[in-house]
N, C-alpha and C positions, 0 to 999 in steps of 0.2 A: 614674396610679400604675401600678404594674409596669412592666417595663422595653419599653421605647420610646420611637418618636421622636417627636415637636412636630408635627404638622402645620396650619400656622397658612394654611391657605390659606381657610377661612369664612369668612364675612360676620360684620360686627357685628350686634350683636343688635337694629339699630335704624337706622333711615335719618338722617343724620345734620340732612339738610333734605332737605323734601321733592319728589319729583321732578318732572318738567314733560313735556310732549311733545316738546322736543328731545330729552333723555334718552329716548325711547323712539324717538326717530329713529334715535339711536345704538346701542341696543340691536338696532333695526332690520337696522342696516348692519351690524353685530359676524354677525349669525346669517345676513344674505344672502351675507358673505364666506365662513363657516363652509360654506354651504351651495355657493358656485361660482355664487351664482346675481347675473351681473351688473346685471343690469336692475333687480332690488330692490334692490341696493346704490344704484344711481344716483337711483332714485325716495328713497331715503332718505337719499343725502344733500344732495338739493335742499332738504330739512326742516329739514336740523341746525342752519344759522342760524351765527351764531357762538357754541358749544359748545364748554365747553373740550377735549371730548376730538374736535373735529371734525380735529386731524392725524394722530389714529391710523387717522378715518374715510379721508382721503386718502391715507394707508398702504396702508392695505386692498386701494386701487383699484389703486395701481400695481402693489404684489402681484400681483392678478391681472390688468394687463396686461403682466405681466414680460417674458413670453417676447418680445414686440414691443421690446424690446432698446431702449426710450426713455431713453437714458444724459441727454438734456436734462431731461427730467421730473423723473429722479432729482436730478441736481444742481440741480435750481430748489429741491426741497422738501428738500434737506440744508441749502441755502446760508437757506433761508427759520426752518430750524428746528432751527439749527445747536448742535451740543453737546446736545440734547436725548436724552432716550430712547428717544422714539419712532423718531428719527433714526439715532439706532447702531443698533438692531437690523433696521430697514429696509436700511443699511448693510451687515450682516452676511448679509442673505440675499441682494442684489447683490453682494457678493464671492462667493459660493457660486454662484449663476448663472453670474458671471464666468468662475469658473474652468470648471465645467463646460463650455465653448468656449474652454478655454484661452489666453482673452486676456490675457496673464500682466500686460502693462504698465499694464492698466486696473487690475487684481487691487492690485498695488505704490502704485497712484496711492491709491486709494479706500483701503485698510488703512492708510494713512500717515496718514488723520482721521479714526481709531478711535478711542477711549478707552479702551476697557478691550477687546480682542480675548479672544475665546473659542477656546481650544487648539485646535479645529478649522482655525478662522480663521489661526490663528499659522502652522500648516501648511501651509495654503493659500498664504499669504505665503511661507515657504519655497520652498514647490514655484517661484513663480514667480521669486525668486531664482537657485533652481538653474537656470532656465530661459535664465537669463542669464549660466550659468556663476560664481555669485557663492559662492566653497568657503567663504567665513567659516559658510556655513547649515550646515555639518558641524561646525564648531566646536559650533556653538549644541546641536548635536542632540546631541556627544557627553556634554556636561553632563547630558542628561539621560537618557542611556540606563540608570541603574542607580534611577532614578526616575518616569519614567513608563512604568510598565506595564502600562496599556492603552491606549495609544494610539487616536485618534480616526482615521477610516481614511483622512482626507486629509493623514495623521504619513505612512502606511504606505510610500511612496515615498520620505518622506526618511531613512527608517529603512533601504529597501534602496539607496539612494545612501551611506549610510554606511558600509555591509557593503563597498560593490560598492568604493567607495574606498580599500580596506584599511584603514581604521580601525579596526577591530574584529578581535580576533585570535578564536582560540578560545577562549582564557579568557575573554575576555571575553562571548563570548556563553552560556557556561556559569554566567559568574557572574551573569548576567541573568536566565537559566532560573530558576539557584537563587530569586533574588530573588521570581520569579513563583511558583514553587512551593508557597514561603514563607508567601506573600500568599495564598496559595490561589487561582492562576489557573492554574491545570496547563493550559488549554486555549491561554493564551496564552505559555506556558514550550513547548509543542510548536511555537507558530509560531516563536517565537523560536529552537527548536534544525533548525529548517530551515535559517538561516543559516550552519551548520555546511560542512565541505566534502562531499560525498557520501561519501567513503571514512572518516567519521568519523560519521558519522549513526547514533544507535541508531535499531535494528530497534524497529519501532512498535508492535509487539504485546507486545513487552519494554516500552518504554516504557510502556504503558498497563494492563501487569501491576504493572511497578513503584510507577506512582501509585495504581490503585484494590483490587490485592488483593495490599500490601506483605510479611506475610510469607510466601503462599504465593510470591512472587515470589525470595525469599531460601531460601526450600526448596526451591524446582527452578531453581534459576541455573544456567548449566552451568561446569562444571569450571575452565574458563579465563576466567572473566568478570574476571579482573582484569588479564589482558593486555592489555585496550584501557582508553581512557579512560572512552570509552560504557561500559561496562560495567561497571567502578568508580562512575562518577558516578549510574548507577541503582542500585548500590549505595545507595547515601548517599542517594537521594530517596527509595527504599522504608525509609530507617532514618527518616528526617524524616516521613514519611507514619504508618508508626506511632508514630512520638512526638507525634504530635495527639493519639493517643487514649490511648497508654501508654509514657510517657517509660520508666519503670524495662525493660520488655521492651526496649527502642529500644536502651537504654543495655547489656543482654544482649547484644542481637546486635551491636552494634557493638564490645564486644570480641572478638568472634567474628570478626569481620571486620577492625579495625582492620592486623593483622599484614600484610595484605595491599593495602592503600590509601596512599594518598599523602599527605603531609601534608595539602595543599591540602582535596581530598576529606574526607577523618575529621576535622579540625576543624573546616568547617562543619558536618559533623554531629553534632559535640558542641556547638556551639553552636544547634544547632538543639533537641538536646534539652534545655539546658538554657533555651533559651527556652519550651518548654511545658512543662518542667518551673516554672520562674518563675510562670507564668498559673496555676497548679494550685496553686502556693504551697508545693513539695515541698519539702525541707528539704536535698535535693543539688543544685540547681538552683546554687547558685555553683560546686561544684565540677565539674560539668558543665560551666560555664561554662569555668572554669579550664582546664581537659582541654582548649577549646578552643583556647587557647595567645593568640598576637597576630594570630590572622584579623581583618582587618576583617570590623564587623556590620553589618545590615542596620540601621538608627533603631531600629525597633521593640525588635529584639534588644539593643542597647545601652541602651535604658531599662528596660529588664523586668533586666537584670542587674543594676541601679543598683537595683531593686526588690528582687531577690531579696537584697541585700546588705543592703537596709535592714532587713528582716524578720528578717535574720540580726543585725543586729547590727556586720556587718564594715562599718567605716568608711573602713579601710585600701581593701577594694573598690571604695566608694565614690569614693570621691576618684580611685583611679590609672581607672577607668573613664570618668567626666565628662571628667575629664583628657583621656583619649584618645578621645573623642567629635568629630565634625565638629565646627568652630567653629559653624555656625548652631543646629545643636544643643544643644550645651553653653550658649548664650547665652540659650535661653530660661527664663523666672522660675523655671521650679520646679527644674533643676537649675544654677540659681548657686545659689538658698535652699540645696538638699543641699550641694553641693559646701563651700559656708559652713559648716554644720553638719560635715562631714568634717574640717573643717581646724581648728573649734573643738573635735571631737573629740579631735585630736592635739595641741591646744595652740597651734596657730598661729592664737589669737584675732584680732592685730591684722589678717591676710589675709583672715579669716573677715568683719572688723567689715567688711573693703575690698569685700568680694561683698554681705552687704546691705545696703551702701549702695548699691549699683548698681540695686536693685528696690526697694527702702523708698520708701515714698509712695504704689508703684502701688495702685491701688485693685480688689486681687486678690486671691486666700487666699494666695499666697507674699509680695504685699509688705506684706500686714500680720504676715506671719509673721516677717517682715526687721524691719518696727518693733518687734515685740515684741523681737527677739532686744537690736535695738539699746538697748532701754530706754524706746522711744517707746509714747504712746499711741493706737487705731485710735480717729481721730475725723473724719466730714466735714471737710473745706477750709473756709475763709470762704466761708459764700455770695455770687453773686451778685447785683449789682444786677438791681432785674426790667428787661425789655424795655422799652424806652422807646415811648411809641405810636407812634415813627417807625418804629421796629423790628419793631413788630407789625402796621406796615402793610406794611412790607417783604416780611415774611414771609408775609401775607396773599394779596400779589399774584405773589410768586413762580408764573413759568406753571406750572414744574414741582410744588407744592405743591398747585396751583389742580386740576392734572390728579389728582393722587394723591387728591384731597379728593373730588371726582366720584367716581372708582372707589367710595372707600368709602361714597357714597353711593348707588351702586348696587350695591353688595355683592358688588364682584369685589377681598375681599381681596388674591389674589395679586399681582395688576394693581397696585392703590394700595401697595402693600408695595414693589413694584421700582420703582413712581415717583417715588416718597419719598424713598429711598436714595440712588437715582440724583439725586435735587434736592439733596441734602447735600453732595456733592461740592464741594469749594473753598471749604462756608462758614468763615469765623473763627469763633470763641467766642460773641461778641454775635448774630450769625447765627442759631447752632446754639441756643441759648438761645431765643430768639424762636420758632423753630419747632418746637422739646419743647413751648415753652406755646403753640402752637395747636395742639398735639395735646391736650393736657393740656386745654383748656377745649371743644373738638371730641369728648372720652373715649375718644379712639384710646389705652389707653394703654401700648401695647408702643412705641408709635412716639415716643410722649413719652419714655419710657423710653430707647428704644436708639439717641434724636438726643441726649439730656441725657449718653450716656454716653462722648460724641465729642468733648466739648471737653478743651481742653488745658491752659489757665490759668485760663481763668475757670468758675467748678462753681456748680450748683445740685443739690444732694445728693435734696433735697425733690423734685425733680423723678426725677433715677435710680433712686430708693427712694421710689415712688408709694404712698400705701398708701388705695386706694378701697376702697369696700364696708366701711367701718369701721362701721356699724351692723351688722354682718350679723357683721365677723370677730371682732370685740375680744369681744362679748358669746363666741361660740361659744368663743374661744379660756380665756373668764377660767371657764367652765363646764367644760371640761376639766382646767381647771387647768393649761393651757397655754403657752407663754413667747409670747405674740402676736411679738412681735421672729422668730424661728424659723419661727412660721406664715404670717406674710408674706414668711420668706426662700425656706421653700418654695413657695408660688402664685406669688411672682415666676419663680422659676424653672420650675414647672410649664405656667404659662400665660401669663405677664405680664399677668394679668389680664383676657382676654379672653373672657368668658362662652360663646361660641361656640366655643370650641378646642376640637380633637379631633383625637387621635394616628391614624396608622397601625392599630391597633389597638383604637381603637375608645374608648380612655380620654377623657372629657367633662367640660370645662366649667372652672371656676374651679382648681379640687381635681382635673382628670382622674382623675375616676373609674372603673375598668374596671365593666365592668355587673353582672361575679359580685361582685367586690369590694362595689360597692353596695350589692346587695343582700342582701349576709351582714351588713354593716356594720346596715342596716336593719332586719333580723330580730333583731340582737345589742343594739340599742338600743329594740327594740320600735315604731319607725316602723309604724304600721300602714298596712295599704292602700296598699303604696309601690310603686308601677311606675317605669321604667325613662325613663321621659319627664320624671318630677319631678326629676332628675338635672341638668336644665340650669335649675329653678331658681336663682337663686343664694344664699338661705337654706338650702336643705335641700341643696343642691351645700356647702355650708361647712358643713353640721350632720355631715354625714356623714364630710367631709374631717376636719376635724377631731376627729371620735369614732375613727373610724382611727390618724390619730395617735397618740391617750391610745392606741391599745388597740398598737399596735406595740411604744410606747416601755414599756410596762408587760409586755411580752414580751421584749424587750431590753433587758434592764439598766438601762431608764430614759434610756440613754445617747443622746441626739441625733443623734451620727456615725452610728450602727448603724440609728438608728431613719431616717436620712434615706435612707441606702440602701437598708432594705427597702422606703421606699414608690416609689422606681423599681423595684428590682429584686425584691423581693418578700422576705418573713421569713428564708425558709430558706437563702436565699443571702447573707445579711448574717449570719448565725450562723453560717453555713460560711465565711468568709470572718475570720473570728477567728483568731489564732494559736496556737500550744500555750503562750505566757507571752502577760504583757500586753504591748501593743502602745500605743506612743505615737500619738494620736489622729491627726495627722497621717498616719503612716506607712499606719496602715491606709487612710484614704485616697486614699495617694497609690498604693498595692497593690492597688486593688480591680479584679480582670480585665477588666471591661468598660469601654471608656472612654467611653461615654455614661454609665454610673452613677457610674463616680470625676469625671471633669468634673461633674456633676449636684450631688455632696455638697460638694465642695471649695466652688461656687458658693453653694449652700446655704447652709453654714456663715460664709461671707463675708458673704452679705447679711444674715443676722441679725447680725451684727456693728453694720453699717451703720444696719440698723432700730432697734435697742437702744438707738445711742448716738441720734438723730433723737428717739426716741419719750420717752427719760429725759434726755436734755441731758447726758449725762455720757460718759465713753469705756466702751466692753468690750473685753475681753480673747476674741479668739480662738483663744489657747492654753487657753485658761482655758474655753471649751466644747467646744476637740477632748478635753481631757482624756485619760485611758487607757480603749483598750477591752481588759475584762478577755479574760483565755484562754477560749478554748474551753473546753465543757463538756457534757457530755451530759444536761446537766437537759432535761426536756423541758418543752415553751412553757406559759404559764398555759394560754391558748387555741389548743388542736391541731391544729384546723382552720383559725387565723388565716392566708386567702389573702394 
């Protein structure tokens, strides 16, 4: 709980079978390559026997005899273990070698039976493209130049092949800068504005005035800073700089300024400000927006206006905004769902009925929110038939399965997580079914989970909405007086159930529990004698978790939306996050600033959908628990101190 990320890289909490002395062959050889030391490598992998992870052990070795350039060796152990994962990313570190000696035609050969290249890699491939004089590799880059902004440094050549080709005018590397700025990469908006011509380049000490001390930078400008472009345009990034921290001042000085700037210039900066004016939830953020005329937006800036519109109320916004959104944009579920809801706004129900029909089915908060609109009810798909034993031998034997299954049993989650994945690749339905349930009877169960949540036609509901630890949850939940449906939509999304999880931050266990959170939670229910270790319990990890919740949602209105978002992001920012009227449950979650906490809730709210109708055999209504979150209010919390 509180806001942060997943970090699902521990061990389970339990060896799944037990280990052997090959396994410690392998373990062996993992810490002599770690260490450079070849000779323990070799002594241990004369041990390994046939292990399934003995081709990562053979990885290893070529690894470190790379530099001895045995392009034979490499290609015995692709062709020997081909399509695998161990195989690509051995692969990706010989395209990397390669290229370092710029053997560009080896580079082109080997990247050509990749699978899935990593942007570095992609570059690489580039680079030896252009090597061959092949100009389509500018095409490719110029797609991307208003999108990837920070490039990986084997981009960085085909980025000044770009320049150098005149592709790129000045606008355009301005309108890049902007883009960076935006993002908050000033550091990579100053390499970007090297591409400038010299006699066009801001002065670097202006620049660096402009980005980190914006208004004194607007106080001592000199007199004629709007005769050049440089000088306008640091304009406009010292008004953007302070509309991070105070849109209304931002919005001050930029009519202060406006008289003097260029169209181009002054409406990204109205658009800027009423993009953090949007995240702030200000109440002039559409007309900021407005002000900003028909500039194209950055993504980000185009949905936070669709945001500020929602809040507001303007649907007429809504709609001409989506409208004029990139097509991949506009195409994704939550704003067709809006866009629908804009048109049924206005009356054009049967267009509206034509948009959720385009999402309805998915199994998402916008396309159950497409069924609802349509009339439909959110309920699992027919189940699947189970795995036939042929299937589950299948699945069994799979090498790539075989290798993930090791990992977990030597409790290198990270390892088994990308081998897993990487093994799911190309299965069908009956496939991907069969290996959910040998996760599911192994007790991996994220993995059971997020293979069950890859099919296409054929569904096992039971499988993607797992609900273990039902001794431990249903009682906690029915003493709370809590909807169990909700409190497993929340641990699925907290942990997917993995007793061992633990954030970036230190949040632990079924419930990620922060430690102070813990133990105020503990003090508050009279837990005695509770230290910080009893946490990865899983009774007392769900005793707590769920006493937290009674005590959120009895601090928020009771209300589920509110309450899911305080327990990522905390009380006080789920209470400031209210509007001055009520607010349709949805909206506010589709408004909430941070997009690890709005992703977080929207999920939430979905999965108890899912669990409700599983756990009663009947459909629920997910409109019917966004509900409205009332206005803002200055009451203060039953419990004042509730972290």
């Amino acid at each position: 709980m509180k806001f942060r990320l997943l970090v699902l890289s521990l061990s389970l909490s339990f060896p799944l079978f037990a280990q052997d002395s090959r396994d410690l062959a392998f373990l062996t050889a993992r810490d002599a390559f770690r260490a450079g030391d070849r000779n323990k490598l070799e002594r241990a992998t004369a041990q390994l026997g046939n292990h399934e992870l003995a081709p990562y052990v053979e990885s290893y070795r070529l690894r470190m005899w790379m530099d001895q350039g045995d392009a034979s060796a490499m290609r015995t152990f692709f062709e020997r273990n081909e399509k695998s994962y161990v195989a690509e990313k051995l692969r990706v570190d010989w395209i990397r070698w390669l290229a370092k000696r710029s053997t560009w035609n080896e580079v082109e050969t080997e990247y050509a039976r990749l699978i899935a290249p990593e942007p570095d890699v992609v570059c690489i491939n580039q680079q030896a493209r252009l090597a061959r004089d092949d100009k389509t590799v500018l095409d490719e880059a110029a797609k991307l130049w208003l999108t990837q902004l920070e490039p990986p440094e084997p981009c960085r050549p085909v980025i000044d092949a770009l320049v150098s080709g005149q592709r790129m005018s000045s606008d355009d590397v301005w309108q890049r800068a902007r883009r960076q700025i935006e993002a908050n990469r000033p550091g990579w908006a100053k390499t970007t504005l090297n591409y400038l011509p010299d006699s066009q380049l801001p002065e670097s000490r202006a620049l660096d005035s402009a980005i980190s001390n914006s208004m004194g930078y607007l106080v001592r400008q000199p007199g004629n800073w709007a005769s050049s472009r440089a000088g306008r345009e640091l304009a406009a990034i010292a008004i953007q700089r302070m509309a991070a921290n105070d849109p209304r001042a931002a919005a001050d000085e930029l009519d202060k300024l406006k008289g003097k700037m260029q169209d181009s210039e002054k409406q990204w900066a109205w658009g800027q400000i009423g993009l953090q004016a949007a995240k702030k939830h200000m109440p002039e953020a559409v007309a900021w927006f407005n002000a900003a005329g028909k500039t194209t937006l950055s993504e980000d800036a185009y949905q936070w206006k669709v945001r500020a519109a929602l809040r507001a109320q303007e649907w007429g916004t809504v709609l001409k905004t989506i409208e004029s959104m990139p097509p991949e944009l506009a195409a994704r579920p939550e704003w067709i769902y809006w866009l629908g809801r804009a048109q049924k706004a206005g009356g054009r129900t049967t267009d509206a009925d034509a948009l959720f029909e385009k999402i309805a089915g998915q199994s998402n908060f916008y396309g159950n929110l497409a069924d609802e609109e349509l009339g439909r009810s959110v309920m699992p798909p027919p189940k699947a038939k189970p795995p036939t034993s042929e299937e589950q031998k299948t699945a069994r034997e799979n090498p790539g399965i075989r290798r993930a299954l090791a990992f977990f049993r030597l409790d290198m989650r990270t390892e088994a997580v990308k081998e897993w994945n990487w093994s799911l690749r190309g299965m069908d339905d009956r496939e991907l079914l069969a290996a959910a349930d040998l996760a599911k009877r192994n007790q991996i169960w994220d993995r059971a989970i997020n293979t069950a949540d890859r099919t296409k036609n054929e569904h096992d509901y039971s499988l993607r909405f797992l609900a273990p630890y039902g001794e431990h949850v249903r009682p906690a939940a029915q003493n709370q007086s809590l909807d169990d449906a909700w409190v497993y939509g929340l641990m699925r999304q907290e942990s997917r159930f993995i007793t061992s999880a633990k954030s970036n931050v230190g949040a632990s266990g079924l419930m990620q529990l922060m430690p102070a959170t813990a133990k105020w939670v503990a003090k508050k229910i009279g837990l005695r004698e509770y230290n910080h270790s009893q946490v990865h319990d899983t009774q007392t990890n769900v005793l707590l978790g769920t006493s937290y919740m009674r005590l959120v949602m009895e601090n928020l209105d009771n209300h589920p939306v509110l309450a899911s978002a305080a327990y990522n992001a905390g009380p006080g920012r789920a209470k400031k996050w209210r509007a001055e009227r009520p607010l349709e449950g949805a909206i506010y979650a589709e408004t909430i600033p941070f997009s690890e906490t709005r992703d977080y809730v929207k999920k939430v709210m979905s999965n108890a959908v899912y669990y409700s109708a599983l756990f009663n055999g009947k459909p629920d209504s997910l409109k019917a628990r966004l509900g409205v979150v009332g206005a803002r209010t200055s009451d203060a919390p039953k419990d004042a101190d509730l972290p």
